[in-house]
C-alpha positions as CSV (number, residue, x, y, z in Angstrom):
1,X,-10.3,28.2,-49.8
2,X,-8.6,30.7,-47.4
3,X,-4.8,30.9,-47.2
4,X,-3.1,30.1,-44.1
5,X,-1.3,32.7,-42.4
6,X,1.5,33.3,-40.1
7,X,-1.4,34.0,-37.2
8,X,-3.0,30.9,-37.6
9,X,-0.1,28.8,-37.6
10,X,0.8,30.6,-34.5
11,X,-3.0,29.7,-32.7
12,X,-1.9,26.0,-33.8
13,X,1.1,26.2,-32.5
14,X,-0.2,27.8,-29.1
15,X,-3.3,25.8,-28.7
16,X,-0.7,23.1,-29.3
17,X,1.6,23.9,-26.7
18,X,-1.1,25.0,-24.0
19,X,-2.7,21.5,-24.6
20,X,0.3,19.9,-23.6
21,X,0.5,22.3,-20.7
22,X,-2.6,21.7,-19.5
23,X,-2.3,17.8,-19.1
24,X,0.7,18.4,-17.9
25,X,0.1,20.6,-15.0
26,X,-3.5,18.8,-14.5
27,X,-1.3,15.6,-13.8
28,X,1.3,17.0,-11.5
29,X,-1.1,18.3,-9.6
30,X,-3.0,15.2,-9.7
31,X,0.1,12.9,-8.5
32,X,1.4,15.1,-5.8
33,X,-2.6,15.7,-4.3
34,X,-2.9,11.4,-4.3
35,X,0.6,10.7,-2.7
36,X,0.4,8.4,0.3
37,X,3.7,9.8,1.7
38,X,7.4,8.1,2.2
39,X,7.8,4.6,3.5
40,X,10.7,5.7,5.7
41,X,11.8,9.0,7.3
42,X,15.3,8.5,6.0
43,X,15.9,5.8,3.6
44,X,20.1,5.2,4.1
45,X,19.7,4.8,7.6
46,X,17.0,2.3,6.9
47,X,19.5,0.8,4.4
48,X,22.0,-0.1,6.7
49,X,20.3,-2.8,8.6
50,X,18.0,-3.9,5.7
51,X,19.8,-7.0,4.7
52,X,20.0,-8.6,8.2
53,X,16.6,-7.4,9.0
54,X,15.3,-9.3,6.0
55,X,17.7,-12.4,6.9
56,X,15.8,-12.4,10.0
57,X,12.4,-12.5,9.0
58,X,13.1,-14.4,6.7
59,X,14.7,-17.4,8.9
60,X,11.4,-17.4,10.5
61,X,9.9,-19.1,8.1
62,X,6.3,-18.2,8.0
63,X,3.4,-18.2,5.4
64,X,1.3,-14.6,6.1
65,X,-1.8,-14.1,4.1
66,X,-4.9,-11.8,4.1
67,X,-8.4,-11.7,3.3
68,X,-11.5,-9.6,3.5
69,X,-15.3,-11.8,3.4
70,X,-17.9,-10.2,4.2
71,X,-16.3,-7.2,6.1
72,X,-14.1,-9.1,8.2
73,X,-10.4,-8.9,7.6
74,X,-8.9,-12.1,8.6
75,X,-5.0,-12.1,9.0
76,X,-3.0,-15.6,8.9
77,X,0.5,-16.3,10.3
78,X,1.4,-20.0,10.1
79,X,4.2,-22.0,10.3
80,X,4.5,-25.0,9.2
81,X,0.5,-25.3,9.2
82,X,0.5,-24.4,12.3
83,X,-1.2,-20.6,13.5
84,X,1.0,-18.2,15.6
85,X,-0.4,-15.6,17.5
86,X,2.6,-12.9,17.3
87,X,2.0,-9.6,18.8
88,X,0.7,-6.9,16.8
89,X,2.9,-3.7,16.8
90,X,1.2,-1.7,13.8
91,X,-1.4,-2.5,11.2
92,X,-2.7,-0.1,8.5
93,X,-5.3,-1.6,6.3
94,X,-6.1,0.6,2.7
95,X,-5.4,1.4,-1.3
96,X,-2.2,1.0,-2.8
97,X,-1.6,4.7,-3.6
98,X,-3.8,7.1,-1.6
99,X,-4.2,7.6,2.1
100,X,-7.6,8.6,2.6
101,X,-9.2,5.1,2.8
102,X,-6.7,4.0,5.8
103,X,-8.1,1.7,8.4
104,X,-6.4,0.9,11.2
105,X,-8.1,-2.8,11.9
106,X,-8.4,-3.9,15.6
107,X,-7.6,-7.5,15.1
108,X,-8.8,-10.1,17.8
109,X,-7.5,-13.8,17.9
110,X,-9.2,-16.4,17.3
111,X,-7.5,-19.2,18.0
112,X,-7.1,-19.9,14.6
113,X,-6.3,-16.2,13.1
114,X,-6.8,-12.8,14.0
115,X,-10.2,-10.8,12.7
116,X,-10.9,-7.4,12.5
117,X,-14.1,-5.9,10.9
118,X,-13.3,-3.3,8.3
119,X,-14.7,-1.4,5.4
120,X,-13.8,-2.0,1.8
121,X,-15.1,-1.8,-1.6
122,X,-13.9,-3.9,-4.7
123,X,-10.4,-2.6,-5.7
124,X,-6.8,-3.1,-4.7
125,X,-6.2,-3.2,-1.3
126,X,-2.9,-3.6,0.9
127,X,-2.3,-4.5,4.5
128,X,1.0,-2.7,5.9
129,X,1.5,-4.7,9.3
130,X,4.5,-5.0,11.5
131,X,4.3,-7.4,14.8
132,X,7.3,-9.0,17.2
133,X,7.5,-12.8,17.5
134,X,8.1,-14.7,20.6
135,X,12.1,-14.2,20.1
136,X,11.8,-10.6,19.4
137,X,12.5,-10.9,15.8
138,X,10.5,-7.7,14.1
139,X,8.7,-9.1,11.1
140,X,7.0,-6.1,8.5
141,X,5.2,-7.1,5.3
142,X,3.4,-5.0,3.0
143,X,0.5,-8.0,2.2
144,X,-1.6,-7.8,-0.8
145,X,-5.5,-8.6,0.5
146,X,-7.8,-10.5,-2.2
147,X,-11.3,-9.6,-1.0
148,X,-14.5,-12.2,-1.6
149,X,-17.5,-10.2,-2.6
């Protein structure tokens, strides 16, 4: 059996530490390469109007929900049961936490809801949409899309 000496502790120690380094560095990198950027340019001057802006949208009262079947995005407003047709400002259909798969979907309605063919795999997937109802009430929702394979 050989004796252990003050230069092998010293490789454990260092092969250690540089593991640890490693991983370290290797997920750093990792988070700030898959970042999808800020929310809002400058987030206490979006503060100060949050709470009415969400008292707003939220007096109007609707149901929103999203769904992708076979390739076709279809975006519901309703209120009580009934579709609305508000006007689109912005929509942004992708992954949770990287921007590379971003879609911007160019919805038609339908009478019914709006439709837009897009491209997406199995996976999370979010729809980041902000339209203006008839009042001019701005109404932003970061939806959650289920899609049907």
């Amino acid at each position: 059996m050989r004796q252990i000496t003050g230069w092998h502790v010293a490789g454990i120690f260092g092969l250690g530490f540089g593991a640890i380094i490693a991983v370290n560095v290797a997920l750093a990198v990792n988070a700030v390469r898959t970042f999808p950027g800020l929310e809002v340019a400058n987030s206490y001057i979006a503060s100060q109007s949050f709470d009415q802006d969400r008292a707003a949208q939220e007096a109007l009262a609707w149901q929103v929900a999203a769904v992708v079947e076979g390739g076709v995005l279809r975006l519901s407003f309703r209120k009580d049961d009934r579709p609305l047709a508000p006007g689109i400002e912005t929509a942004t259909f992708g992954r949770a936490t990287s921007v590379a798969a971003d879609q911007t979907p160019a919805f038609a309605f339908n009478g019914e809801d709006f439709v837009a063919p897009v491209q997406a795999g199995p996976g999370n997937w979010n729809l980041r949409v902000a339209v203006r109802a008839a009042d001019g009430t701005r109404f932003q929702q970061r939806i959650i899309v289920k899609v049907v394979q």
